[in-house]
C-alpha positions in Angstrom: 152.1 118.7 111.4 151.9 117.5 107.9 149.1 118.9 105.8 147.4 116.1 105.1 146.7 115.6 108.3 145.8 119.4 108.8 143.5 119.3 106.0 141.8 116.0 107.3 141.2 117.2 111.0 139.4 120.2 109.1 137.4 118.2 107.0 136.0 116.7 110.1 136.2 119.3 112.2 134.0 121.7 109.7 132.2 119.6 107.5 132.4 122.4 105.1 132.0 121.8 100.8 134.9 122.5 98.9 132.4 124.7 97.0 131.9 127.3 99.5 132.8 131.2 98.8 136.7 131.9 99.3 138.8 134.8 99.6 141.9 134.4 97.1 145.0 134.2 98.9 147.7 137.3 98.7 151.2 136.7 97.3 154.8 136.9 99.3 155.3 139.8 97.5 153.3 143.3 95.7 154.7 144.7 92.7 156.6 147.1 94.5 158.4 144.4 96.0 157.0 145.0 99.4 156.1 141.7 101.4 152.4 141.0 101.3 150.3 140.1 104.9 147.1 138.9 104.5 145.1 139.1 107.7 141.2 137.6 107.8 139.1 139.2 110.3 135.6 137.0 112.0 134.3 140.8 112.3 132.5 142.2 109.4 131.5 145.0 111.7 134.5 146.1 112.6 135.4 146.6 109.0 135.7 150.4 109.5 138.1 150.2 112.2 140.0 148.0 110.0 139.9 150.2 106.7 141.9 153.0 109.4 144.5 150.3 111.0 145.1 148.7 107.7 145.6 152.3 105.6 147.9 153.6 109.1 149.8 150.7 108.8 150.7 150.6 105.3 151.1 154.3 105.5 154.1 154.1 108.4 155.9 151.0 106.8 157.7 151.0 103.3 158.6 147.3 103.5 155.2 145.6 103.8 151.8 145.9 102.7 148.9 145.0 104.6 145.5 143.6 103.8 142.7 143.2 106.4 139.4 141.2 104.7 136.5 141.1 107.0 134.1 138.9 104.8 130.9 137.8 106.3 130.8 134.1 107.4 134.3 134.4 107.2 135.0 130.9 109.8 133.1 129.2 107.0 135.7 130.5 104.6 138.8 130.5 106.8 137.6 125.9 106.7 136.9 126.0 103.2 140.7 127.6 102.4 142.1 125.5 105.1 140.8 122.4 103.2 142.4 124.0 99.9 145.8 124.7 101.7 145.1 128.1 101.0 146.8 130.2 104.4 146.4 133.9 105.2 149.3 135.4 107.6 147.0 136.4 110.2 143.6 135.1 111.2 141.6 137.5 113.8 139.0 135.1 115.7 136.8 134.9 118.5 138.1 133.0 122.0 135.8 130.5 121.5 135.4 126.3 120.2 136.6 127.9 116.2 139.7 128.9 117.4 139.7 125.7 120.3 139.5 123.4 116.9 141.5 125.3 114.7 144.3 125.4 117.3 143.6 121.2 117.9 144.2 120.6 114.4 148.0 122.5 114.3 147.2 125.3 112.3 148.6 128.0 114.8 151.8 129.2 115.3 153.8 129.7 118.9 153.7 132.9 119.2 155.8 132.7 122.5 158.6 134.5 121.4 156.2 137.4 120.4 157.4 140.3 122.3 154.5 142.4 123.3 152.7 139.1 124.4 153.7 140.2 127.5 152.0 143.7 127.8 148.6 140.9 128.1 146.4 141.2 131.3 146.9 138.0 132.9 143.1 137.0 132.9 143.2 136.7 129.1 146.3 134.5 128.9 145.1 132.3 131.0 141.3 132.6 128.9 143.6 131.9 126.0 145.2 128.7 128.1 142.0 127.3 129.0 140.9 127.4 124.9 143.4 124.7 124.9 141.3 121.2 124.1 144.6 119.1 125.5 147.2 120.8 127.1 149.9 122.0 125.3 153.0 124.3 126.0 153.2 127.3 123.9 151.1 130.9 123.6 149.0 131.0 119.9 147.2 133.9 120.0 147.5 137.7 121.2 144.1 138.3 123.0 143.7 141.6 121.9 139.2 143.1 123.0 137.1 141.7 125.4 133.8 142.2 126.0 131.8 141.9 129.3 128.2 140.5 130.4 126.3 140.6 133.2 122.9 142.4 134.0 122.3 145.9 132.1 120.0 148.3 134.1 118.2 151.6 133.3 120.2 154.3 135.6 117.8 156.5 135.7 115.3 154.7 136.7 117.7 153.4 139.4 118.3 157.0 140.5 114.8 157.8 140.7 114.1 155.3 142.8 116.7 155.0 145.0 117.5 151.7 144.2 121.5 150.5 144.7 123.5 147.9 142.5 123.2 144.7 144.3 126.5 142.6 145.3 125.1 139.2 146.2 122.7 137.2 145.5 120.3 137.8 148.2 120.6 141.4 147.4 119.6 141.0 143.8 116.4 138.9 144.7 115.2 141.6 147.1 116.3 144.3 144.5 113.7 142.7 142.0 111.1 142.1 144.8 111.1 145.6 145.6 111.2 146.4 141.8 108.2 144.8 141.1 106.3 145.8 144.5 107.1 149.4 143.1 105.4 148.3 140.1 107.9 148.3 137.7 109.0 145.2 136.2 112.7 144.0 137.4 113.7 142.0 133.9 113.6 141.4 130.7 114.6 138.6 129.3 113.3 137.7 125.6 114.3 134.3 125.8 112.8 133.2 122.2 115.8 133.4 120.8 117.7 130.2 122.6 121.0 131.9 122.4 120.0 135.0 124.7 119.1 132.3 127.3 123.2 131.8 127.5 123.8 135.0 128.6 122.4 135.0 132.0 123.8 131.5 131.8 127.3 132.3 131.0 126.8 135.2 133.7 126.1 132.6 136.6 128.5 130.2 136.1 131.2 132.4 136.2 130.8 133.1 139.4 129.3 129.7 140.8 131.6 127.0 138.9 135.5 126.5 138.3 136.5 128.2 135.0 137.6 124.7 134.1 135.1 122.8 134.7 134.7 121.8 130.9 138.4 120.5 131.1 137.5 118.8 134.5 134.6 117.0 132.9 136.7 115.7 130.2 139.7 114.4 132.6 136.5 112.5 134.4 136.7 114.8 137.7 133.8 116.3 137.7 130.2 115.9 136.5 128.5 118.7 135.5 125.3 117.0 138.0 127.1 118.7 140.5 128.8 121.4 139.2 126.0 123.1 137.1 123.0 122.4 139.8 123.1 125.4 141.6 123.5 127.6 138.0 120.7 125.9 137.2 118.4 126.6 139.7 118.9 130.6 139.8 118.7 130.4 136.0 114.9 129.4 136.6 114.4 132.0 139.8 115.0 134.6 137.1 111.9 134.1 135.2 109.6 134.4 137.8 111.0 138.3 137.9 110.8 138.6 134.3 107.6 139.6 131.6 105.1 137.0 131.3 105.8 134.4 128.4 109.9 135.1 128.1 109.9 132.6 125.4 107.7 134.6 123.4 109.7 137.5 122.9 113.4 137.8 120.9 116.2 139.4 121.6 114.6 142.3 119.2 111.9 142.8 121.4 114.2 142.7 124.5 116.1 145.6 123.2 113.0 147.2 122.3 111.2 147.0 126.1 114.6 147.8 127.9 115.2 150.8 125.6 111.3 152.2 126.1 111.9 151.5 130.1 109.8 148.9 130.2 111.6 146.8 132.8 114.9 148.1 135.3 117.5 145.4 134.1 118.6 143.2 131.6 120.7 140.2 132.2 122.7 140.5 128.6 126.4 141.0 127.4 127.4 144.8 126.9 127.3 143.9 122.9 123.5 144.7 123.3 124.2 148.2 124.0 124.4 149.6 120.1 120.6 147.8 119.5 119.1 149.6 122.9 120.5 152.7 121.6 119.3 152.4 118.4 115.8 152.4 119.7 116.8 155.4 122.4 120.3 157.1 122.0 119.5 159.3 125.2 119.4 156.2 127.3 121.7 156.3 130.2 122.7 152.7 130.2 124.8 151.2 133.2 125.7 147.6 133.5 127.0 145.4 137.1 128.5 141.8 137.2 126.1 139.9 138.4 125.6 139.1 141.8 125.6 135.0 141.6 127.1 134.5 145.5 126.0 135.3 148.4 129.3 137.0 149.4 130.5 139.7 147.0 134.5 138.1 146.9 133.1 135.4 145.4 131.5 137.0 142.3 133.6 136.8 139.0 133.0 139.4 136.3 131.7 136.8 132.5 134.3 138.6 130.2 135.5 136.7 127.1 138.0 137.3 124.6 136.0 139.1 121.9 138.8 139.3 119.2 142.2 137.4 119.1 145.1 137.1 116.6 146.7 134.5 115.4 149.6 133.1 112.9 149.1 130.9 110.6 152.0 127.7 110.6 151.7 128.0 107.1 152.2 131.5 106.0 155.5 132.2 104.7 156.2 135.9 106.4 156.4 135.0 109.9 158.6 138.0 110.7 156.6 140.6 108.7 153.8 139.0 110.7 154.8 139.4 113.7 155.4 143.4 112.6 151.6 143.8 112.3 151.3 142.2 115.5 153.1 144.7 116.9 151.4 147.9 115.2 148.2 145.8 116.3 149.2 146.7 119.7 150.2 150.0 120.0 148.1 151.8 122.2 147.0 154.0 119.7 145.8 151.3 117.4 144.2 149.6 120.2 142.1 152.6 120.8 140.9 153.2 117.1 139.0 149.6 117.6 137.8 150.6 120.8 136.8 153.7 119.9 134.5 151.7 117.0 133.6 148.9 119.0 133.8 149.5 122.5 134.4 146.7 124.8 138.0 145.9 126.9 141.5 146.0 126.0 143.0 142.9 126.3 146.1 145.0 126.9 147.4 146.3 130.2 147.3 150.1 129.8 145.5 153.0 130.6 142.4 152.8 128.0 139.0 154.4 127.7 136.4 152.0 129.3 133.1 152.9 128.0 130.6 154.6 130.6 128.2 151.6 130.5 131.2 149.5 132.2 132.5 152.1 134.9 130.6 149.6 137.6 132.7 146.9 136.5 135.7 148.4 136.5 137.3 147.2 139.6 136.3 143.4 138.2 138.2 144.5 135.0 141.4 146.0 137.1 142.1 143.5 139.5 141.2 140.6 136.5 138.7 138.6 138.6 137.3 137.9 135.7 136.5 134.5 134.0 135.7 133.4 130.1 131.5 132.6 128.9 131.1 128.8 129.5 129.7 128.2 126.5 132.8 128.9 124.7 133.6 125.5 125.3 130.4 123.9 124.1 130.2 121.9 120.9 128.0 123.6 118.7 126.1 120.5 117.9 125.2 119.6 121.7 123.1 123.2 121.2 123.3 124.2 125.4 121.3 126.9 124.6 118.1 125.1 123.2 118.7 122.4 126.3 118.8 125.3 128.6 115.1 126.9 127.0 114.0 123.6 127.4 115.0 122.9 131.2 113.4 126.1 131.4 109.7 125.6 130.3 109.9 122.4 132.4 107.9 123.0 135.1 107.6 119.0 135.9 109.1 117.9 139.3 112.6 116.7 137.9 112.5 119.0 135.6 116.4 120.3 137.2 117.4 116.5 137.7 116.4 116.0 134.2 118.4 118.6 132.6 122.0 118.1 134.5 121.4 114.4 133.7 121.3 115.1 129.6 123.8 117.6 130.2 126.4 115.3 131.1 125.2 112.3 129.0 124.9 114.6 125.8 128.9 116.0 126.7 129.7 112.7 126.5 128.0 112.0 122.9 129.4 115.0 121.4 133.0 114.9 122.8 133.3 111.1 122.9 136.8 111.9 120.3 138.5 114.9 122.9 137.6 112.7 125.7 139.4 109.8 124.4 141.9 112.2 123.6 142.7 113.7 126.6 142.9 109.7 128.2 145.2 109.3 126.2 147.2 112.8 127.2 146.7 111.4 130.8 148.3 107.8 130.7 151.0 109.5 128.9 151.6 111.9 131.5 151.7 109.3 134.2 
């Protein structure tokens, strides 16, 4: 694709000033005449797993140097560099609409042909597919750590009580009726923060809709009317279980309740773990898929590709690239991340899961596992305040009212893809 028409797609795909901070770009080549690979992390808190990949790397290879930057707002800066024509090597991103976009606009290479693409658990190549706004043939990034939500609970309290994981549905309702008969209460939810509504969200409609149902919407196959009613309703069933006035309370003070045992479960994503700790390091933390069905081989684990690489079109050491790729994924580097992060490997292998995931391990191994939904959600139709606001509905069509703005808003805010895909359609035909 020409870079004109890269550079326009951005400008409308972003929005972003030509102002904004930017990283200077690297050179082909350091002084020592090593080749120079620039790599841009989304991560700024990874950035001391980084400072050890990025000093092993250069430490085991005398013919290229490596630089990993993990700025802070770095999307905002990879759009502002874009616009400039300015292109790092490698670009380590989310699985989520950035990379969706960035990918629609022709920035990404194939990476196909990418030898340890292969060693990928299946589940996150076909996360990776999904990404895909219109289809199109080809492999552009190396999913490389996952992470995994579903509902956190307090072991010990579990194991004082005698209470067992739940597996359906049904199970999980009575769980938090007998929870709450115990005195205790079953969840907390701290749903003032609009985001942390999505994660119980995301957690449902794993396991209650088809993974592509955003794609399915867009071909005009499905509404999500029908597809999202039943998430919808056991969404709302949760508050009644939870502390009185969710929307009065933030993720902060979620964090804060679970930590001081103040409710038995959390429905939250396992990257919540390091804040509950942080209030109570001794807490043994566990953490199940949750229980959406009412038969147990019907529940999906919500696991999404937390970090992804990809290469640039643009960048001018493809090969030398493709090296760091390749160190990237050596087991041993893998595990350095891990070991400062935590969440999956991406990775087939025999890796460290974290003891807060061991009860989803069996999702993880046999990949029944299936990407957050709102990965696929325009920023700018905000699901998450829509979903706060379906949830303090307590009017009679409240539920009718919500799935009927949730399809005419998709429609609003992806009026350009939709017409896009139509047109991938009649030309398949």
């Amino acid at each position: 694709m020409a870079k004109k028409k890269m550079a326009r797609g951005l400008i409308v795909l972003g929005g972003i000033l030509l102002g904004a901070v930017s990283l200077s770009g690297c050179g082909n080549k350091t002084s020592d005449g090593k080749t120079e690979v620039e790599m841009i992390s989304y991560k700024p808190e990874a950035v001391a797993a980084f400072e050890k990949i990025e000093e092993r790397f250069n430490e085991t290879h005398d013919d290229i140097h490596l630089t990993i930057e993990s700025p802070n707002e770095a999307v905002t800066i990879l759009k502002t560099r874009f616009i400039r024509e300015d292109y790092p090597d490698i670009v380590g991103i989310g699985g989520d609409m950035n990379y969706s976009n960035f990918l629609d606009a022709g920035l990404f290479e194939d990476l196909s042909d990418l030898d340890v693409l292969k060693e990928t658990k299946q589940a996150y190549l076909d996360m990776e597919e999904e990404l895909k706004l219109i289809p199109t043939e080809g492999s552009y990034a190396l999913p490389y750590a996952a992470n995994a939500a579903g509902i956190l609970y307090n072991k010990e309290m579990f194991e004082e009580n005698g209470w067992k994981i739940p597996t359906t549905w049904s199970e999980f309702t009575t769980l938090c009726e007998t929870i709450s008969a115990s005195g205790v209460q079953p969840l907390y939810l701290g749903f003032k923060d609009t985001w942390t509504c999505m994660a119980p969200w995301n957690a449902l409609a794993v396991g209650l809709t088809d993974s592509d149902i955003c794609s399915q919407v867009n071909k005009g196959e499905a509404t999500f009317s029908d597809a999202y009613r039943e998430t919808a309703e056991k969404i709302k069933e949760l508050v009644s279980y939870a502390e009185p006035n969710p929307y009065a309370y933030g993720y902060n003070d979620a964090c804060t309740a679970f930590a001081r045992g103040e409710a038995a479960m959390y429905p939250i994503g396992s990257y919540a773990i390091p804040q509950i700790k942080s209030v109570n390091p001794d807490m043994n933390i566990g953490s199940f898929t949750f229980p959406a069905n009412d038969s147990e081989a019907d529940n999906v684990l919500n696991s999404g590709i937390d970090l992804q690489f990809s290469v640039l079109k643009e960048s001018k050491n493809k090969e030398a690239a493709y090296e760091v790729l390749r160190f990237l994924y050596e087991d041993e580097t893998i595990q350095i991340y891990l070991d400062d992060q935590g969440g999956i490997a991406c990775k087939e292998g025999d890796f460290e899961l974290a003891p807060e995931l061991e009860d989803m391990r069996s999702y993880i191994e046999e990949g029944r596992m299936a990407d957050f939904h709102d990965h696929h959600y325009p920023s700018e139709m905000s699901v998450d305040a829509m979903v706060q606001t379906y949830l303090l509905d307590d009017s009679e069509n409240a539920l009718d009212t919500f799935l009927k703005r949730f399809d005419t808003d998709w429609q609003r805010y992806n009026r350009d893809l939709i017409r896009k895909m139509q047109h991938y359609q009649e030309k398949q035909k």
